[in-house]
PyMOL Python script that loads the backbone (N, CA, C, O; Angstrom):
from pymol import cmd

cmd.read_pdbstr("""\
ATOM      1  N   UNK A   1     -67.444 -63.452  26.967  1.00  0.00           N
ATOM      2  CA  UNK A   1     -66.465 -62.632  26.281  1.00  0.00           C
ATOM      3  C   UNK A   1     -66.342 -61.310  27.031  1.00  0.00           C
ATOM      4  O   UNK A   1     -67.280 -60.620  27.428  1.00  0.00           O
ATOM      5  N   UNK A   2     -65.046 -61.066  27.162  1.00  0.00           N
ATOM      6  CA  UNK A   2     -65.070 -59.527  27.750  1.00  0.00           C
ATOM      7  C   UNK A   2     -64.166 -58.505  26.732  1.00  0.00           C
ATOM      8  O   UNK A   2     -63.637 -58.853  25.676  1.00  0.00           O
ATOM      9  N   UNK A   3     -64.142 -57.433  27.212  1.00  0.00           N
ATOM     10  CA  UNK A   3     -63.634 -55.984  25.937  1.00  0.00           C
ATOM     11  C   UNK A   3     -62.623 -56.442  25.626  1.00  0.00           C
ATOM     12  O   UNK A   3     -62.374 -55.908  24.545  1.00  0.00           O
ATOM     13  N   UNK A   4     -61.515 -57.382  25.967  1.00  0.00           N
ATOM     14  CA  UNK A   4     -60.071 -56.976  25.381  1.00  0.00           C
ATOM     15  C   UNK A   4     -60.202 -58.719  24.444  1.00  0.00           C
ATOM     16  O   UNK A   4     -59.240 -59.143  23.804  1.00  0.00           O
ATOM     17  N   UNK A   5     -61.308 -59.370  24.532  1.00  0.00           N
ATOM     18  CA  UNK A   5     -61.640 -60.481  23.847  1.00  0.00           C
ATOM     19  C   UNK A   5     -62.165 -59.873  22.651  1.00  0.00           C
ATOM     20  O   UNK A   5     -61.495 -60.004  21.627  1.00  0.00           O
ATOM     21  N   UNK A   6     -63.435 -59.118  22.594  1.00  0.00           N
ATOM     22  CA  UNK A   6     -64.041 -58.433  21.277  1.00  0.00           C
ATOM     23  C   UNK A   6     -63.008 -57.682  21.011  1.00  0.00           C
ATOM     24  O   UNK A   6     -62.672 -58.274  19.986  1.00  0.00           O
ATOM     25  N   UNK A   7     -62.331 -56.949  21.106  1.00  0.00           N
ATOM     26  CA  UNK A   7     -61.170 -56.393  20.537  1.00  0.00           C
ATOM     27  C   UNK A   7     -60.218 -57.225  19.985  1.00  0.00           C
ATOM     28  O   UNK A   7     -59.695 -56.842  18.938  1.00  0.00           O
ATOM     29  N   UNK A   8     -59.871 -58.305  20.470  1.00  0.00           N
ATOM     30  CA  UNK A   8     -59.139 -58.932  19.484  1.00  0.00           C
ATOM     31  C   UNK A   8     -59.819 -59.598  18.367  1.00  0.00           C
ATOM     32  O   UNK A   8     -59.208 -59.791  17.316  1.00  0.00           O
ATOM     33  N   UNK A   9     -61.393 -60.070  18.559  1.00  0.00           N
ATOM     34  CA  UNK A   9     -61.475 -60.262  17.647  1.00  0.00           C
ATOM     35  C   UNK A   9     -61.957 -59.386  16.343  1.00  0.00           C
ATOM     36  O   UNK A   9     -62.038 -59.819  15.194  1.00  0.00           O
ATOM     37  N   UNK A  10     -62.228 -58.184  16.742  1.00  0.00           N
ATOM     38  CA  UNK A  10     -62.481 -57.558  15.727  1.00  0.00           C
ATOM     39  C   UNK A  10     -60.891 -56.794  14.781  1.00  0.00           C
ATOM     40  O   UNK A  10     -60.784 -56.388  13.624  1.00  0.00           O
ATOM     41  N   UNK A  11     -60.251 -56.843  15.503  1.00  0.00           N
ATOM     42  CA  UNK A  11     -58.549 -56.984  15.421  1.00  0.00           C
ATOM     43  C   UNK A  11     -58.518 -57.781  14.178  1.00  0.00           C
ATOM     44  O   UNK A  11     -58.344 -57.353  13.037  1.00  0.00           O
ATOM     45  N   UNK A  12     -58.720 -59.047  14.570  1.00  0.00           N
ATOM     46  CA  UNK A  12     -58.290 -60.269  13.835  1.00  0.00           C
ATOM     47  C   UNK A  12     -59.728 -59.976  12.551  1.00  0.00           C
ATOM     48  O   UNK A  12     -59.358 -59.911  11.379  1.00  0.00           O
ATOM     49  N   UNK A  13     -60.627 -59.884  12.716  1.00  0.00           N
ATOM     50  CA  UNK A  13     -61.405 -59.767  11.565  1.00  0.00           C
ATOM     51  C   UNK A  13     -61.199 -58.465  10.634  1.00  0.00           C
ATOM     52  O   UNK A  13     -61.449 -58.448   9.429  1.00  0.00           O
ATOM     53  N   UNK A  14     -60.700 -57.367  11.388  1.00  0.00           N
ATOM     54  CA  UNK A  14     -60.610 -56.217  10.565  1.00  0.00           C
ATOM     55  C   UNK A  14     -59.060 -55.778  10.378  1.00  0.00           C
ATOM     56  O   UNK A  14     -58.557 -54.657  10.450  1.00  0.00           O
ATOM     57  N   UNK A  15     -58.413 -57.176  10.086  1.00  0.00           N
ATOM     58  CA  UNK A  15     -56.672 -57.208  10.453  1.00  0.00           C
ATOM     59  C   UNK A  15     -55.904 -55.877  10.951  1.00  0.00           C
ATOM     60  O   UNK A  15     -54.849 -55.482  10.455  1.00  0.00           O
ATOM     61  N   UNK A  16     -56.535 -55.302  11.918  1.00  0.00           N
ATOM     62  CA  UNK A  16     -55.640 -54.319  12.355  1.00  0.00           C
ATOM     63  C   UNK A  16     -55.256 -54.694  13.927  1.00  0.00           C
ATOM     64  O   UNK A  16     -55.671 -55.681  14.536  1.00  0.00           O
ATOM     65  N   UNK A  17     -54.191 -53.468  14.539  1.00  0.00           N
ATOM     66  CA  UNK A  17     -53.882 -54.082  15.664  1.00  0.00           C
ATOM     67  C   UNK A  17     -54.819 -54.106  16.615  1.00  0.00           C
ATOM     68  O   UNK A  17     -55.845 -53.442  16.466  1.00  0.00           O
ATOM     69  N   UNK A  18     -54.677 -54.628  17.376  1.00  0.00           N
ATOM     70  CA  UNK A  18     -55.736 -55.178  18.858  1.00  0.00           C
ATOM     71  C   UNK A  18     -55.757 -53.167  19.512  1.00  0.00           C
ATOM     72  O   UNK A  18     -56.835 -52.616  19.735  1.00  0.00           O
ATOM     73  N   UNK A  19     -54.834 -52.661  19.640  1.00  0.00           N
ATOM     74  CA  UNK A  19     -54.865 -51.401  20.289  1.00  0.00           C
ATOM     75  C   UNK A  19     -55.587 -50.335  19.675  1.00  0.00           C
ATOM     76  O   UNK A  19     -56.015 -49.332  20.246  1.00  0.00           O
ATOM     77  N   UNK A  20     -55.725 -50.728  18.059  1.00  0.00           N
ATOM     78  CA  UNK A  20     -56.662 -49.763  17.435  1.00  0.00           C
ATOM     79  C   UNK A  20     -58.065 -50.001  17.513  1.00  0.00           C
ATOM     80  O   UNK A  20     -58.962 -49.180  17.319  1.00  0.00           O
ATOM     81  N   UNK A  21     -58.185 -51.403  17.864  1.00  0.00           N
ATOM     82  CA  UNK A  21     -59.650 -52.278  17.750  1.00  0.00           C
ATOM     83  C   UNK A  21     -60.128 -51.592  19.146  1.00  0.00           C
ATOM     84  O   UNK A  21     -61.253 -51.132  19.341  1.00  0.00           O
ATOM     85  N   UNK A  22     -59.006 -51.613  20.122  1.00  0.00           N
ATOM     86  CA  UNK A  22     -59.909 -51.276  21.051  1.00  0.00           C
ATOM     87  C   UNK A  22     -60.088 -49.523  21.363  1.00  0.00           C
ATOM     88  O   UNK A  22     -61.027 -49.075  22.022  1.00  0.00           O
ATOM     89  N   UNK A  23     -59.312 -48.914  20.929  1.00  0.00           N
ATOM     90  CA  UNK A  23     -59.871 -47.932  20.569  1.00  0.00           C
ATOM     91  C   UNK A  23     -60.900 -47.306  20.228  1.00  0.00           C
ATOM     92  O   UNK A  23     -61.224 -46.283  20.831  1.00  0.00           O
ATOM     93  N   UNK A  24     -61.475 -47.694  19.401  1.00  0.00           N
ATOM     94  CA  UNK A  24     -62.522 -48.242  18.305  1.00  0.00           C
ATOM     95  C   UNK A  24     -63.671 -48.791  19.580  1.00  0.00           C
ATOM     96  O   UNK A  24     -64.670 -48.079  19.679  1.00  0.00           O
ATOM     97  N   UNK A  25     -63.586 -49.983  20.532  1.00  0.00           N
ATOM     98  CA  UNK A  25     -64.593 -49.848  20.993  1.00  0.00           C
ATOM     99  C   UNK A  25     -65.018 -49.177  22.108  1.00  0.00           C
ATOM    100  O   UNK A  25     -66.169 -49.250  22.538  1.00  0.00           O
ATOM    101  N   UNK A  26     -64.144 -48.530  22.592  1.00  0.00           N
ATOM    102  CA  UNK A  26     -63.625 -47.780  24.214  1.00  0.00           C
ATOM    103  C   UNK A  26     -65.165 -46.265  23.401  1.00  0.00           C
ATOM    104  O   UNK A  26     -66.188 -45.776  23.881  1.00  0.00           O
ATOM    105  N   UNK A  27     -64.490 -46.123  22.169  1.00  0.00           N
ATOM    106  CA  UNK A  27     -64.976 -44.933  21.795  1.00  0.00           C
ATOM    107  C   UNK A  27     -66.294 -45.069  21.260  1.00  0.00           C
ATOM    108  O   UNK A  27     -66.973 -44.093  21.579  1.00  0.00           O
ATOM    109  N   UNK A  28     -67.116 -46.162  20.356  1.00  0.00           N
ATOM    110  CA  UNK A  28     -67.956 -46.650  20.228  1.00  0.00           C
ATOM    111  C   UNK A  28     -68.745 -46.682  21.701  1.00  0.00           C
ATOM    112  O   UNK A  28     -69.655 -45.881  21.916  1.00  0.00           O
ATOM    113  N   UNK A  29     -68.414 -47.469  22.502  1.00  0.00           N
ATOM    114  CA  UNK A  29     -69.086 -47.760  23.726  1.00  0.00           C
ATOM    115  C   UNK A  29     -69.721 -46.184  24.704  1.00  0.00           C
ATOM    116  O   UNK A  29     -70.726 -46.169  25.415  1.00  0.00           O
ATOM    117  N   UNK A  30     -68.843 -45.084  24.459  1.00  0.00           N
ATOM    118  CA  UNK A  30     -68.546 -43.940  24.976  1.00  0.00           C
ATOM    119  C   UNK A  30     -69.763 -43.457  24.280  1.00  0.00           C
ATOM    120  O   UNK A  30     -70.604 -43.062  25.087  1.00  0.00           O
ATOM    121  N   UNK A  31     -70.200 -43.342  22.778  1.00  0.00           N
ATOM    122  CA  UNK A  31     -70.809 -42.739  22.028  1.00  0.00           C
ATOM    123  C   UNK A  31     -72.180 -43.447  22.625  1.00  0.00           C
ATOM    124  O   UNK A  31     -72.967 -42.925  23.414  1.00  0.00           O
ATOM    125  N   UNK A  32     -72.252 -44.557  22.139  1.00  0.00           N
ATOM    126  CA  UNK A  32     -73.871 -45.248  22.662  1.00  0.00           C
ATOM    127  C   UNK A  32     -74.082 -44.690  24.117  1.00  0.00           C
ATOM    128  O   UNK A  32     -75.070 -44.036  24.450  1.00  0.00           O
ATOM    129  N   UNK A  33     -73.189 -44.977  24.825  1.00  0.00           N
ATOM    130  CA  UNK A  33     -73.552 -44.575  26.555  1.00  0.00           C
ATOM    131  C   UNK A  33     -74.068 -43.243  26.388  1.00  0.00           C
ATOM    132  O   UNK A  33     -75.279 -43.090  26.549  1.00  0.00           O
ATOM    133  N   UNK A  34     -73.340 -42.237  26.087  1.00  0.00           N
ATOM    134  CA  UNK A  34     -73.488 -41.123  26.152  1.00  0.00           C
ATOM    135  C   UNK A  34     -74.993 -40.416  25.016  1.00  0.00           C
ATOM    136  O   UNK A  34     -75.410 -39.282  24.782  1.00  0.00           O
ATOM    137  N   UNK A  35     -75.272 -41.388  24.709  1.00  0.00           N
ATOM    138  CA  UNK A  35     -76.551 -41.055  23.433  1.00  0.00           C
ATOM    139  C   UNK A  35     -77.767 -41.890  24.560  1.00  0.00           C
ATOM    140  O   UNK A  35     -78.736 -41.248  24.965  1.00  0.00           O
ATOM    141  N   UNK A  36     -77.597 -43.066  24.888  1.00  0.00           N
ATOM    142  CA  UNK A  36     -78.403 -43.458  25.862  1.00  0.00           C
ATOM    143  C   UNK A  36     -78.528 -42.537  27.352  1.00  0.00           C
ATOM    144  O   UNK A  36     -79.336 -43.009  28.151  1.00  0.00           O
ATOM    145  N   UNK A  37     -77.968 -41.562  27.689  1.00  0.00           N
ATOM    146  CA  UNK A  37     -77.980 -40.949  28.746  1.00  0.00           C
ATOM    147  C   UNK A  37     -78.639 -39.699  28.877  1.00  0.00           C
ATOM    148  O   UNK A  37     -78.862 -39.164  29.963  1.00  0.00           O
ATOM    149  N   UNK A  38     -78.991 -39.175  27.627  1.00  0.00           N
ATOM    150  CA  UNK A  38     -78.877 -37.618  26.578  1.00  0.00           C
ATOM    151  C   UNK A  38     -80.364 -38.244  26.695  1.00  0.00           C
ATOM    152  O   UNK A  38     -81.178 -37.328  26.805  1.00  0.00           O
ATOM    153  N   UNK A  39     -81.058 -39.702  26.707  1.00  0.00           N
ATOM    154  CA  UNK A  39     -82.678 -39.976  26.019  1.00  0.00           C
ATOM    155  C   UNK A  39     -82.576 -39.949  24.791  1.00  0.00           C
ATOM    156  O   UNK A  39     -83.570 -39.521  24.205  1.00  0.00           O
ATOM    157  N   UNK A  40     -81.604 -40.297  24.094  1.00  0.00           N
ATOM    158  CA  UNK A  40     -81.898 -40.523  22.907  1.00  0.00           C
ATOM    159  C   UNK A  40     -82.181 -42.534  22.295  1.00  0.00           C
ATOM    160  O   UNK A  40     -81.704 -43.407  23.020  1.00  0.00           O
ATOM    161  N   UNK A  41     -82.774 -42.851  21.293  1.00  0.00           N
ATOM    162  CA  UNK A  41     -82.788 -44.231  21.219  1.00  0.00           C
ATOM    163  C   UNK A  41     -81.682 -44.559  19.783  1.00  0.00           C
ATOM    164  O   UNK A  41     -81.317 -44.073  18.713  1.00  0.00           O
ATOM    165  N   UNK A  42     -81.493 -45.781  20.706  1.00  0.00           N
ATOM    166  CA  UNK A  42     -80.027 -46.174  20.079  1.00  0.00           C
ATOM    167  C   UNK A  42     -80.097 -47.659  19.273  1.00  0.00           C
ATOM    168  O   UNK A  42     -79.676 -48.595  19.954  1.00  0.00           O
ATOM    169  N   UNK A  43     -80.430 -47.902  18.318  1.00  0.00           N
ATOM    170  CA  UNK A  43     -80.906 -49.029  17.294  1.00  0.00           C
ATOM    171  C   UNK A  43     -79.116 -49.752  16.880  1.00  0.00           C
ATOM    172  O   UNK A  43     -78.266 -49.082  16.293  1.00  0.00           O
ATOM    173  N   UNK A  44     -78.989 -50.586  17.152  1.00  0.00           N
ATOM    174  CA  UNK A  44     -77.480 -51.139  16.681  1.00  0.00           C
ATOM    175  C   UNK A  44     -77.853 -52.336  15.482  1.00  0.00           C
ATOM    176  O   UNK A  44     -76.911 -52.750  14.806  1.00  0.00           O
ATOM    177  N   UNK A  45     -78.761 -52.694  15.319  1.00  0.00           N
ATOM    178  CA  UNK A  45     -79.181 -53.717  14.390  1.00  0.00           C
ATOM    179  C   UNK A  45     -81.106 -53.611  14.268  1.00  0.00           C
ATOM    180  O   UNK A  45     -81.936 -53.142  15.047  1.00  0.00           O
ATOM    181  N   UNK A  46     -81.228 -54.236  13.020  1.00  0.00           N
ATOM    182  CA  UNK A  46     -82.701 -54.026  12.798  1.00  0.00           C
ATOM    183  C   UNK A  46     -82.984 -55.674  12.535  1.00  0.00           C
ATOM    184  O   UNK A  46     -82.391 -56.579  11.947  1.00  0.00           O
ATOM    185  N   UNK A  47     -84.284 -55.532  13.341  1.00  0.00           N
ATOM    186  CA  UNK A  47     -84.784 -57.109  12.984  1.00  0.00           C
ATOM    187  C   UNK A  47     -85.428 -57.533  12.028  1.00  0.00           C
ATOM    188  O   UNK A  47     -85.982 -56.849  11.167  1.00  0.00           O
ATOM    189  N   UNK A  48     -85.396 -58.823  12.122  1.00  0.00           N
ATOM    190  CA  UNK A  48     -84.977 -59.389  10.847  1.00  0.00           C
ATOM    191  C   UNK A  48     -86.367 -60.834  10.956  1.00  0.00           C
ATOM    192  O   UNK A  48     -86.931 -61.362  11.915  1.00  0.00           O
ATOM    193  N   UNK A  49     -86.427 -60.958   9.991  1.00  0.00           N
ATOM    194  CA  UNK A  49     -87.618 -62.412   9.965  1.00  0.00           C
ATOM    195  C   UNK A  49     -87.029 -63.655   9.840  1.00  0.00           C
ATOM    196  O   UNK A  49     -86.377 -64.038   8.869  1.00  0.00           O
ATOM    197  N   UNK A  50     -87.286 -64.309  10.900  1.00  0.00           N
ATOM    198  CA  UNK A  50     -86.108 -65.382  10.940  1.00  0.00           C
ATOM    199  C   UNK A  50     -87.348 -66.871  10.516  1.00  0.00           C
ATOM    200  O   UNK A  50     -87.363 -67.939  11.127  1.00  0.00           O
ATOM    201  N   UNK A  51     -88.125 -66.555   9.517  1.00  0.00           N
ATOM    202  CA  UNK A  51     -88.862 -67.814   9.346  1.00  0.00           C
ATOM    203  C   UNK A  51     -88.400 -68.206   7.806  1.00  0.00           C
ATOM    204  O   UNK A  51     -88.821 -69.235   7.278  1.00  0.00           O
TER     205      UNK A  51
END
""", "prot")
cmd.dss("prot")
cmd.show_as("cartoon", "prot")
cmd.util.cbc("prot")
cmd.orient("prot")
């Protein structure tokens, strides 16, 4: 999958247009990079017990 693929689908899951979705991740992506660069730690999901 590449960016303008996750953008549509988050498009299609969050019924808005594909240009806002990617918006959305252009700027997302910008934020983590830029928090990962600063040394800060960046948690996007917490694990989970999969038994």
């Amino acid at each position: 999958m590449i960016k303008i693929d996750l953008a549509r689908s988050i498009a299609d899951t969050m019924n808005i247009h594909t240009k806002d979705a990617d918006t959305f991740l252009t700027t997302f992506t910008e934020i983590v990079a830029d928090s990962l660069a600063s040394g800060e730690f960046v948690r996007l999901w917490d694990r989970r017990d999969l038994t």
